[in-house]
BAZA-217335 format. One record per residue (C-alpha): residue number from 1; residue in one letter; x, y, z. Coordinates in steps of 0.1 Angstrom, whole numbers, plus 2048, in hexadecimal, padded with zeros to 3 digits. Example, Ala and Ser with C-alpha at 12.3 -4.5 7.8 and 13.67 -1.06 7.14 Angstrom:
REM BAZA-217335
  num  residu  east  north   up
    1       a   87B    7D3  84E
    2       s   889    7F5  847
//
This chain:
REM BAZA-217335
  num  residu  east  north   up
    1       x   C2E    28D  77A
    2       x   C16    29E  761
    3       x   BF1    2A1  76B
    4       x   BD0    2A3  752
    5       x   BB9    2BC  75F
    6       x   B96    2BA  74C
    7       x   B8C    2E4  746
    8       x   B61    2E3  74A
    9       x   B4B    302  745
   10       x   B61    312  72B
   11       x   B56    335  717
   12       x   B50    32A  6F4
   13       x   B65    342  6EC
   14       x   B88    338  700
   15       x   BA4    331  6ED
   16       x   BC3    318  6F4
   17       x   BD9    339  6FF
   18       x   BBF    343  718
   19       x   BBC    326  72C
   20       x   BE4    31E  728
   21       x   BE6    343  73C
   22       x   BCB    33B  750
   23       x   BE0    31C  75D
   24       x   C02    325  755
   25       x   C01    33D  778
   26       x   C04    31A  78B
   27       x   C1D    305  779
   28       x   C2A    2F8  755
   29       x   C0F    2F6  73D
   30       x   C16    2D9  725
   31       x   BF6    2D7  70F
   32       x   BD7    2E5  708
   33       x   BBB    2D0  6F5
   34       x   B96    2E4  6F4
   35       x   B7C    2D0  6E7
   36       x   B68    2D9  6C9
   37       x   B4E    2C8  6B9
   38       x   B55    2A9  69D
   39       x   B39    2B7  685
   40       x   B38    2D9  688
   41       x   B5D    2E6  699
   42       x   B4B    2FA  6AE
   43       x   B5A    2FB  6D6
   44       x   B45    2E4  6EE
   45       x   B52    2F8  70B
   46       x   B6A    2E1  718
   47       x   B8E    2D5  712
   48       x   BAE    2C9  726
   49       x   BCC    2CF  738
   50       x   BEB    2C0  73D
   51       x   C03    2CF  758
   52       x   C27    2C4  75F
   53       x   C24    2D3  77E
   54       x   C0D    2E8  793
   55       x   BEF    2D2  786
   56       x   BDF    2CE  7AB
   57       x   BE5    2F2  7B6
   58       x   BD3    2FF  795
   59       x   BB5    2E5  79A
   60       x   BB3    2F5  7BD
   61       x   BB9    31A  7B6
   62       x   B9F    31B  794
   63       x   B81    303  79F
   64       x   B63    319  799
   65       x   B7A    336  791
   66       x   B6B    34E  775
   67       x   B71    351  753
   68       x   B5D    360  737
   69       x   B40    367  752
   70       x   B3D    341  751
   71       x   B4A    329  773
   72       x   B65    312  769
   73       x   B64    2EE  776
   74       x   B88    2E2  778
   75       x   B8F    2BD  786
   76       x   BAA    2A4  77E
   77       x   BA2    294  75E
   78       x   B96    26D  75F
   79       x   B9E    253  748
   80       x   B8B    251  729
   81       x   B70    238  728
   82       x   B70    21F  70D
   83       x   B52    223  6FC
   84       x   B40    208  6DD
   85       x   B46    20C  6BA
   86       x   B26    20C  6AA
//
């Protein structure tokens, strides 16, 4: 079963192929989505994961790991909340 891992406290300057390696040393990487802003398409220092396997090992082994001089904050990814349209 595949697993969503949410990717926190990224460098702004990480790209999709660094965090696949980052996570790939634990399991098959499926997908990576980083974040960047609507307006601008600047990063917003976050993004997600999705691991066909391995998913729990790599939230384990890279929780406040290092990257970029920054700490990453890696957790399970939660459902997205519905939000108003305004």
């Amino acid at each position: 079963m595949s697993k969503r891992i949410y990717v926190g406290n990224l460098p702004f300057s990480a790209t999709e192929d660094e965090v696949r390696d980052l996570f790939a040393a634990f399991g098959t990487v499926t997908s990576v989505n980083l974040i960047s802003d609507r307006e601008t398409g600047r990063p917003r220092g976050f993004g997600f994961v999705e691991m066909e396997d391995g998913g729990d090992e790599a939230i384990e082994a890279l929780d406040k790991s290092s990257m970029g001089g920054r700490t990453l904050t890696i957790n399970e990814a939660r459902p997205r909340e519905r939000r108003p349209r305004w």
